[in-house]
Every structure is written in structure tokens, then in C-alpha cells.
N, C-alpha and C positions, 0 to 999 in steps of 0.2 A: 617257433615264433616267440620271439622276446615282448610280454605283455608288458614290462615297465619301462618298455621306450629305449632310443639309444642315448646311450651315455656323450654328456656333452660335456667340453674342457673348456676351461676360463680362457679368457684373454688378455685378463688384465685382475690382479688382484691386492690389496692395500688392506693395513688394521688401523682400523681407526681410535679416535682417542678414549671414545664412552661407547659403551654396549648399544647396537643399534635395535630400533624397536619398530620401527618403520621408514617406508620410502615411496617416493614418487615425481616422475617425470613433472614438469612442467608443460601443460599443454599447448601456451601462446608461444612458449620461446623451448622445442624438443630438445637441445641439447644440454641443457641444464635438470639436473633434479636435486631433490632435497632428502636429508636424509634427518629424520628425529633421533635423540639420543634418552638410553633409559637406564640412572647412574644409582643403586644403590651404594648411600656413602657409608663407607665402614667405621665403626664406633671407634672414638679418641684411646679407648682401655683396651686391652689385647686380653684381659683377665677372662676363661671362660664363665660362662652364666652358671650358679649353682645349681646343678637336677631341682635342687627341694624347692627353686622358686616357685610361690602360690600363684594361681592364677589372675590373680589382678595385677601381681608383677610380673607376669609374662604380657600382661596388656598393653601394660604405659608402656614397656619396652618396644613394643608391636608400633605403637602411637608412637613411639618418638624419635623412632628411625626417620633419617633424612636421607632427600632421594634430587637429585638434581639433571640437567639434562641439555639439551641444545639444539639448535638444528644448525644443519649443516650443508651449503651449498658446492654443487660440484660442476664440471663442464665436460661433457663429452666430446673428444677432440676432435678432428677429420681421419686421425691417424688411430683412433681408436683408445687414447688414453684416456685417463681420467685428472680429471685438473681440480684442486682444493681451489675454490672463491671466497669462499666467506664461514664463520662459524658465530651463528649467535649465540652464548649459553642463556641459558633458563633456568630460574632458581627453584623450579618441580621437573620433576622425570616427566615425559613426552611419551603416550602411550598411542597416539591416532593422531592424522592431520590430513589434510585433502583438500585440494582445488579445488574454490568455487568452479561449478558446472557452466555459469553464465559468465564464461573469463571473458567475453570479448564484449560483452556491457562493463559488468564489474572490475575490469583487472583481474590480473594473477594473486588474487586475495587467497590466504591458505586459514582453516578453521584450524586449532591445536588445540586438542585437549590434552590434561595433566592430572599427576598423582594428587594432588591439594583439590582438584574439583577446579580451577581453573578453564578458563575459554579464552583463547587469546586469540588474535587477528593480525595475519603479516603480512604487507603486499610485494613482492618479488617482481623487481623492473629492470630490463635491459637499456641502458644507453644505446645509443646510434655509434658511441664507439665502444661497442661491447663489453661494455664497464657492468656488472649485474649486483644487485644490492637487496637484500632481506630487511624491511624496517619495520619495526612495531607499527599496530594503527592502535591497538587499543588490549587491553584485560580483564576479563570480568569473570565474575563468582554467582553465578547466575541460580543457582538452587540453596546460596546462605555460605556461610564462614566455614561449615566443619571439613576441617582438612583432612579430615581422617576417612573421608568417600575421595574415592579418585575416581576420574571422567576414563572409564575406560577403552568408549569410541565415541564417532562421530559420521554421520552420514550425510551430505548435503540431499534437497528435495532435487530431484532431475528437472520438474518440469515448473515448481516452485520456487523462486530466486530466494525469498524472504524465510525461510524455515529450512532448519538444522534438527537434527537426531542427536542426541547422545543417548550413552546405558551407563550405568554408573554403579559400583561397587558393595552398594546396600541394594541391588538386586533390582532397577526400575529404569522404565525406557522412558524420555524426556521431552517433549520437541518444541526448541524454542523459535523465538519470532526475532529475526535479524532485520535493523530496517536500514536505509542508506546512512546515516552516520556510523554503523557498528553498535548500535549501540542492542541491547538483548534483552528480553523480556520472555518468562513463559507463557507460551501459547495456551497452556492449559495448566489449571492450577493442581489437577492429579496428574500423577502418573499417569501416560497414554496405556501400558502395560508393566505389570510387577510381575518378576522370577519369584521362585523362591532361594536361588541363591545368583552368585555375582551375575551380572546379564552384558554379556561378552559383545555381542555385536549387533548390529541395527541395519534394516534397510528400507528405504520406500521402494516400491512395485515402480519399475523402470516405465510403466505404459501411463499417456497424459490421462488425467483427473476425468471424472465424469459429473456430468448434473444429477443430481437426485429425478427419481422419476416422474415428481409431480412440481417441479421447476419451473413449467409452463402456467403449471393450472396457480401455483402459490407466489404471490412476491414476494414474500419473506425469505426465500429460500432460494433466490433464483439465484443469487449469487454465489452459492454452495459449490465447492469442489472436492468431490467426495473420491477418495486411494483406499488402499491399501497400504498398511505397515509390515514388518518382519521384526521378530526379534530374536536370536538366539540366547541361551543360558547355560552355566553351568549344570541345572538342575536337569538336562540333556532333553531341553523341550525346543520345540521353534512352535514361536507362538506367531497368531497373526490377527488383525482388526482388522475395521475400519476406521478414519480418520473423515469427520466432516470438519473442511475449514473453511471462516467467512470471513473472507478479507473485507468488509464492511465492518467490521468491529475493530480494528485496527486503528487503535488512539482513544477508544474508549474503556472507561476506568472499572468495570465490572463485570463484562461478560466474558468467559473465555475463548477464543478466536477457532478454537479446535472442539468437539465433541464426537466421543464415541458410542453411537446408536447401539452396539451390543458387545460382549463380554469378548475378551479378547480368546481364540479358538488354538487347542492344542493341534500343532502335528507331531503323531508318533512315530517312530522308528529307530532313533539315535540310539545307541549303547554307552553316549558319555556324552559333556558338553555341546555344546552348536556354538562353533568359534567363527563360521564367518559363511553367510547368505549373500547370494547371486541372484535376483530375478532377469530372467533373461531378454522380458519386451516380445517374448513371444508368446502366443495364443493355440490350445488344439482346435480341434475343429468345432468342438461345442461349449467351447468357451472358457476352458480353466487356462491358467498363467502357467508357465516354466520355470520351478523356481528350484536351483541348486542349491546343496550344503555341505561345509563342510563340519566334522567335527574331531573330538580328541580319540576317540574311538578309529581313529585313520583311514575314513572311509568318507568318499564323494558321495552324493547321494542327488537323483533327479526325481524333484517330486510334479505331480499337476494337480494344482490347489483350486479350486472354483472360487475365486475371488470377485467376480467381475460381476454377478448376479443381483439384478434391482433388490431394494427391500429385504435383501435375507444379508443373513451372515454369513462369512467363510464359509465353505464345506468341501467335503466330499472327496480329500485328498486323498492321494495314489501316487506312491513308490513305482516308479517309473525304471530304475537304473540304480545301482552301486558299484561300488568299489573300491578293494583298499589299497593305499599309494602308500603304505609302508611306515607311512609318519602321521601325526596329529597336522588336521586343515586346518590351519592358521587365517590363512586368506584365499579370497578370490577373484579373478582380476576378470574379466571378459578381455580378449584378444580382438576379437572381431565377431559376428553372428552376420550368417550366411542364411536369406530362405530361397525356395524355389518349387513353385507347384505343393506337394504335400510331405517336402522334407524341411529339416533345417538344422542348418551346423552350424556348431558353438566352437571358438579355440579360446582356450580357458589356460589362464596361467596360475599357478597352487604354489604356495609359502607352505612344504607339507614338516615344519620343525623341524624334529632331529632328522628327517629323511631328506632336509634338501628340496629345490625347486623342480615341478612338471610343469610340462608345456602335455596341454588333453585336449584333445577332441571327444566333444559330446553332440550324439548327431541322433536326432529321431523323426519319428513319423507324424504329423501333426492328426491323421484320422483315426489309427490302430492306437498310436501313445506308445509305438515302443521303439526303445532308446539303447542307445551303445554309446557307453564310454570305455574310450583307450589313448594310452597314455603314449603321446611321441617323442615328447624326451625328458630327460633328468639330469640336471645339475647335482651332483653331491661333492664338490669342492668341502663346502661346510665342513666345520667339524664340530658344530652346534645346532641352537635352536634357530631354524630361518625362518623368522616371524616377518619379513618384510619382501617383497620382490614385485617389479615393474617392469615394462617394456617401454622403448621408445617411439613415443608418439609420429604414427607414419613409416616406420618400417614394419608395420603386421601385412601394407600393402604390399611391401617386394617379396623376395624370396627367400628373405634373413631375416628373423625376428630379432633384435637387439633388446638385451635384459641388463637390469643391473639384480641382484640379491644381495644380502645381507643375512648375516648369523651373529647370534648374540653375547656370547660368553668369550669368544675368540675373535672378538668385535673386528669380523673381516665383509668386504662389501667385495664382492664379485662382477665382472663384464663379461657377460658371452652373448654367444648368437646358437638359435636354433634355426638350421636349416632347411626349408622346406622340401 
């Protein structure tokens, strides 16, 4: 039995102009996606650097590299090609971007974070005569001026329209307050969670907010919608909270709209960074979350976190499931989640870097917690790092899954289908 899937072949392949660093379907309008670009520009001197540089001149050099980037719009055709639309450049590299969740209130607004600490806002419209256009709404520098922190993701709330996640490059996870004009403001004037080093990726707990348990009995409080957060980091931690947010404070000048009732809680396991968390929306039988990880250590990993419990903190997590796909997890995309009586199956798509894209199946027991992940198939076209890969919206229902990926250093973006 071949444990790492079968091997799938492109169908369509093209290099693009800048190194890709991410990608993503468009949800309102599926045959369109966007692709972000991430450009370190090469120094105007060819001269190499002297070894005896001191340290504060290997700094400002560090500092004063410039890094540029773009997004870039494409159309997936009836005949299966890929068609260039539109390329906006951006004067920062492009490290994370994603569809607002509430596209069919908000629009096709996309969040973009950058190397400079930028947040920018772009809404993506289709004409009636299928003319598609990427325009700015707005830019902002939401945590101060120093360019020398890059925004290095971005997670929108699932069940929260108004609040965005970032983690950012001096090691701390963020969550700002988005209101109908664009315009941005922190939700909380600390850090929701600090790494101790860069803090790679961010996610809210996919399952709707709860009330605090004494909601009823308090008015102060009733308005209270109290989650869960994820954060992974380099320092090979995934940490996790709680988030209380009161949208009643919302326009007033002093209080923070977010508060966290306790310290944010290690989970152990990882052998190297936590590069990208999946909660899945699903529940065991006595009440912990299902929450996947990937990290650089090249291994999936399914844990069950008790997250859900009144009055206490995170606890009580449990390694569930692993397995190595050969590459560092980059990303993790949910395909579809299937439940029935006391199973439920995940089809999970993985950005696994220099290994290339998997299409997994991760299916477990919601009573016992025990879980099996296996891998159905593998794109390795690449012949770099695959930091980006998506599916298109509505064929996870047929019997073709339609994917685009991307690799980085041979800035080629890939079309195939996994077969079911």
C-alpha cells in the first residue's frame, strides 16, 4: 500500500513574474483566484559583503533590504486553462491574504498583510460582462510605523465580521477591530498572545461564540462573546486562550473591546515551528474541539483541546493522530468535514513546502478520540517551496477536486484535479 497517496500530474502550468507566497479562490465569483507575490529586491552593488562585518553592520543591512510584491488576478477557464486578469503591484512583499468569510454581506473584500507591517483592503468585482477588477479601499499601519516587523499572517473571525487576527515578526498575535468603512483599530491594547520567537500563524476556533456563564444573572456581561484563539510559533509552541469580546464598547475611547480572563496555555508536541492550525468545528463526545497542525518538523498532527469548558482555561489536550508528509506544513486548507453518528471525516488540502501539495483524509471517532490520517494524493510538479495551494470553490462536491498550487523560488503556479 502506497501510504503517501497517488501521484497526481498538472494540467496546466505557467512562471510567473514574482515569487508566489500565497493563493486563494474567490468564493462569490469560483473561477477566479488571486495570487500574492513575495519579491526580495536585490542590492544595486554586486560587491560581496566583507566576512569582518560587525554586527550592527550586518543589521542596517538586514533593515534596509527592500522587498516588493503584488497580487495577482487569474480565471479559470471551461477548457481548464488559466487566464492572467489583472496584476496590482504593492510597494511591501505580500506574506497572507484571505476573503472576508461574510462575502455575501461585505463583498469580495480580501485582508493583505506585508513585510513593512501594513494591512491593506481590496474588493475583487465581477461585471455582468465579465470584466473582473482588484481595487484598493484603503491601507493602514495598525500597530505604529516600524517597518522593520512584517505582518506575517492574517485570519478573519468565522462567526465575527468585525475582527481580523494578525501575528507578526517580533513574536505577538494581534486582533484588530474592522468596522464598515475599513477603517482599523486594536481591539486590545496588548498582545492577545506573545511567542518567544516569530509567531507564524493565527486562527479562531471555527465553532459560534458562547455567553459567559453568568450572562443571565449579570448585565454587564450579557453582551459578552467569549472563543477561543490558536496561535502557532516558531518557538514550536501552539498556544491557545480565551478571547472575551464586547461589542458594546465599540466607539468608546478607553476600554479594550477584547479581554483575556487567563494566561494563554501551551500545547506540547511539535519538534519545530507550528506554521499553520485548522480547527475543525468539530466536538468529541465530552466536549474538546478538533484541532490540526501543521509544522516545519513535516508532520500533521490531530490534537483534542478542551476548550469549550465554563469558567476554566484551555486544558487537558491530547495527540490524537500524526504523520510525516515528507515536507514542512506550510498550510491548511479544510476541503469539506463530513459527520455521521459517532464518526467524522476531514478532506484537508497541505501546502507541505519543498514536498509539494497532499490531498488527506483525517477521519476519527468522536467517543474513543481515535483518529487516522492518510494521505490520497500528491502533487510534486514543484521544484520548490509550496507555501500556497487552494481548491475551487464547489468542486470538493463532484468527483474532481480542482486545485491551483504555487512554489516559490521557480515562481511556477500549478492546475490539477484530484480524483476521487
Amino acid at each position: 500500500m502506497d501510504t503517501q497517496g497517488r501521484s497526481i500530474a498538472p494540467l496546466r502550468s505557467l512562471t510567473l513574474d514574482l515569487p508566489p507566497s500565497c493563493v486563494e479562490f474567490c468564493p462569490a465569483h469560483s473561477d477566479y483566484f488571486i495570487v500574492g507575490t513575495y519579491n526580495l529586491q536585490k542590492e544595486e552593488s554586486t560587491a560581496e559583503a566583507p566576512l569582518e562585518d560587525d554586527e550592527e553592520q550586518q543589521e542596517t543591512k538586514k533593515h534596509t533590504q527592500t522587498r516588493n510584491g503584488s497580487l495577482v488576478v487569474f480565471q479559470l477557464t471551461a477548457t481548464a486553462d488559466i487566464t492572467h486578469v489583472q496584476t496590482v503591484p504593492y510597494p511591501s512583499a505580500i506574506l497572507d491574504f484571505h476573503f472576508h468569510p461574510f462575502w455575501k454581506t461585505k463583498g469580495s473584500v480580501i485582508a493583505v498583510v506585508s513585510s513593512t507591517g501594513t494591512l491593506s483592503f481590496f474588493n475583487f468585482s465581477v461585471s455582468d460582462g465579465s470584466s473582473a477588477s482588484l481595487e484598493e479601499i484603503s491601507t493602514h499601519k495598525p500597530l505604529g510605523h516600524d517597518e522593520g516587523i512584517l505582518f506575517l499572517s492574517c485570519a478573519w473571525h468565522p462567526h465575527i465580521p468585525s475582527l481580523l487576527a494578525i501575528t507578526t515578526s517580533d513574536y505577538r498575535v494581534h486582533i484588530l477591530h474592522v468596522d464598515a468603512a475599513w477603517n482599523v483599530s486594536e481591539a486590545r491594547s496588548e498582545p492577545i498572545m506573545t511567542h518567544t520567537l516569530e509567531a507564524w500563524t493565527v486562527a479562531f476556533s471555527s465553532s459560534p461564540p458562547r455567553k459567559p456563564s453568568l450572562a443571565m444573572e449579570d448585565s454587564s456581561i450579557k453582551n459578552l462573546e467569549v472563543f477561543p484563539i490558536y496561535s502557532g510559533g516558531d518557538d514550536s509552541k501552539l498556544l491557545v486562550t480565551y478571547c472575551e469580546y464586547n461589542p458594546a464598547r465599540v466607539g468608546g475611547d478607553d476600554d479594550d473591546l477584547i479581554e483575556t480572563p487567563y494566561p494563554a496555555v501551551t500545547v506540547k508536541g511539535h519538534g519545530a515551528g507550528v506554521t499553520a492550525i485548522l480547527p475543525l468545528g468539530t466536538l468529541l463526545s465530552e466536549g474538546s474541539s478538533i484541532v490540526v497542525t501543521g509544522s516545519y518538523d513535516d508532520h500533521i498532527r490531530v490534537y483534542s483541546i478542551n476548550d469549550r469548558i465554563q469558567d476554566m482555561p484551555p486544558h487537558g489536550s491530547r495527540l490524537l493522530a500524526e504523520q510525516n508528509l515528507q515536507g514542512g506544513v506550510w498550510r491548511l486548507k479544510l476541503v469539506k468535514l463530513e459527520t455521521s453518528k459517532q464518526q467524522w471525516t476531514a478532506i484537508i488540502l497541505a501546502s507541505c513546502m519543498h514536498a509539494g501539495s497532499r490531498v488527506l483524509q483525517v477521519a476519527g471517532n468522536t467517543v474513543t478520540g481515535l483518529c487516522e490520517i492518510k494521505v490520497l494524493g500528491r502533487f510534486e510538479e514543484h521544484k520548490s517551496m509550496n507555501y500556497g495551494s487552494d481548491f475551487q470553490p464547489g468542486s470538493e462536491t463532484g468527483g474532481k477536486l480542482r486545485c491551483v498550487s504555487t512554489s516559490f523560488y521557480d515562481r511556477l503556479l500549478c492546475l490539477w484535479d484530484y480524483e476521487y
